[in-house]
Structures are given as C-alpha cells and as structure tokens.
N, C-alpha and C positions, 0 to 999 in steps of 0.2 A: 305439408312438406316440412314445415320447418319442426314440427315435433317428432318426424321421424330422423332431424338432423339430431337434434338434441339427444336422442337417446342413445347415439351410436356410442358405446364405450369409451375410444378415444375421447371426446367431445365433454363425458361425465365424467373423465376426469379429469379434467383441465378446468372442467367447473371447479372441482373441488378443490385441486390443489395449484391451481394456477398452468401456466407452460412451463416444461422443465425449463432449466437453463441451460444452454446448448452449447454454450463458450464458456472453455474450462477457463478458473481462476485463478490466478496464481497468488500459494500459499503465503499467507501474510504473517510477517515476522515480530513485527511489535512498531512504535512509533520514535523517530529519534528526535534529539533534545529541540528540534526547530518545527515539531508537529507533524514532519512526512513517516508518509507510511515504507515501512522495511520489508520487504521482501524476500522469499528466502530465495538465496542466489549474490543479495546487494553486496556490496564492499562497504563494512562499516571501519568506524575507528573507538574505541573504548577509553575516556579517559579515567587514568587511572588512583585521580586525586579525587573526582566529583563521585563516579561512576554512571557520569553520564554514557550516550550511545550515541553516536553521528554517521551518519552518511558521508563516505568517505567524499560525494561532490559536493556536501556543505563543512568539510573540515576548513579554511581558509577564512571562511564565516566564523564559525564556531570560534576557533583562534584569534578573532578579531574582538570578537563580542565579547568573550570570556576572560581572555584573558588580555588583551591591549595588542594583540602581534597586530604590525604594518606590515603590509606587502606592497615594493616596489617593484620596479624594472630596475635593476644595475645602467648608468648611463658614464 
C-alpha cells in the first residue's frame, strides 16, 4: 500500500519540490536603518542628509539615536 501511495503524482511531487506554499507573502521592500524588514505598503521616512531609510514607527528612535532629539510630555 504505501508504494502505491508514493507514486500518485501529487505525492512525487512534493517529494521533489517540497509543499507549495499556500500563504501568500507579502512583497518585501528592503531593510531600514534599525534592521526591520520593509514592506511594500509601510510608511517609511528618508533622511535626506545620511540617506538613510526608517520606518516611519521607529522615526522618534532614529531621531534619538542619530541625532540627540529628546522627547517629552509638555507639563
């Protein structure tokens, strides 16, 4: 029985080429200056003195690290 599993089509080819992959992937854009991956779709921010690339959710970071900006609360 099992060598007439083996030879059903489906079966020889998933030997060969593995399972497809069934969950589509979303197209990947390049990496920004903090090593995540970008996305197409993300909201980046481009600075235009390095020509670094950031994600616009690590720009406050970026700003900190780069260049000295604080971020407070107004009190």
């Amino acid at each position: 029985m099992l060598k007439e599993d083996i030879t059903k089509p489906e079966n020889t080819q998933v030997l060969k080429t593995g399972y497809p992959n069934l969950v589509a992937q979303p197209e990947h854009a390049g990496i920004d200056f903090y090593g995540h991956e970008i996305l197409i779709g993300d909201s980046i921010v481009m600075d235009p003195s390095t020509g670094e690339i950031v994600l616009k959710e690590n720009l406050e970071s970026y700003l900190s690290d780069v260049y000295g900006f604080s971020f407070k609360t107004a009190e």
